[in-house]
N, C-alpha and C positions, 0 to 999 in steps of 0.2 A: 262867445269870445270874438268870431269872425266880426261882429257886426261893430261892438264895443271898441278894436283896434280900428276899425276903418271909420266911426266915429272921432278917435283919438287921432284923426292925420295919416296912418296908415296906409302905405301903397297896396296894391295886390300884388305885387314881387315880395311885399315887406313882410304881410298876414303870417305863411307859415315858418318863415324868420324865427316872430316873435312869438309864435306859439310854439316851437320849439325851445326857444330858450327857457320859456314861462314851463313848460314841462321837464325842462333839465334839473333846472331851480330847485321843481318840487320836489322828483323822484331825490335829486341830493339831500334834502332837506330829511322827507324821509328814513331814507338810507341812514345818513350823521344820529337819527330821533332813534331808531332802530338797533344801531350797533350802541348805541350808550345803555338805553335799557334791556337789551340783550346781553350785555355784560352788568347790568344792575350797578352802572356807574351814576350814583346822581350826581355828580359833581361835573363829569361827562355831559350828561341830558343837562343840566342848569349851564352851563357853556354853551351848546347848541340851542336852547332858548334865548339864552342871552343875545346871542349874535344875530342868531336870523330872526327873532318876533320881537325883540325887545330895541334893539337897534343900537346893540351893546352894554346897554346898562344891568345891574342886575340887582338886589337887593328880596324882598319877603316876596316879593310878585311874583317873579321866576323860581324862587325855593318853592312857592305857592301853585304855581304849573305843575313845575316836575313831579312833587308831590300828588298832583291829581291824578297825570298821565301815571306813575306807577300803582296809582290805586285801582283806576279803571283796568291797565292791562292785568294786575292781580286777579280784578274781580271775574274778566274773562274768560283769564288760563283757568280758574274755579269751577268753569261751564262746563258742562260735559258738550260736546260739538254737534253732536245732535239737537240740542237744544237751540244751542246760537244755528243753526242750520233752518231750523222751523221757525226761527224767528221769536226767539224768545230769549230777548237778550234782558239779562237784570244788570245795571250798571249801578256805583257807590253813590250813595248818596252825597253832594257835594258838603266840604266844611265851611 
């Protein structure tokens, strides 16, 4: 990332700036992806995809994410953690 921002114009006062921001970013994005499907809101998660990946738009694409991301975090809560621990992760097969 160091080398990519100092590529892109980048000061070195600017570097940890902007890779703090770029980390603010995520962790919120995260967090917003987390509380929608921790409340098993898809209407919630299709809004937080909407906004931050889609770039507000929304339509089958983002019903089409959301719908992934609750299938996949399903199919992991279904693991027992010892498994996902050893590395033995089985994820849904995509539709």
């Amino acid at each position: 990332m160091d080398r990519s921002l100092r590529e892109m114009g980048v000061g070195d006062i600017g570097v940890p700036k902007k890779i703090q921001k770029m980390g603010n970013i995520f962790f919120g994005l995260l967090a917003a992806i987390s509380e929608a499907m921790d409340r098993h809101d898809a209407a919630a998660l299709e809004a937080v995809l909407s906004r931050n990946i889609y770039d507000g738009t929304s339509g089958a694409h983002v019903q089409a994410l959301a719908a992934y991301l609750v299938a996949q975090d399903d199919a992991l809560a279904a693991q027992p953690a010892e498994s996902i621990m050893a590395g033995s992760v089985q994820f849904e097969a995509a539709a």
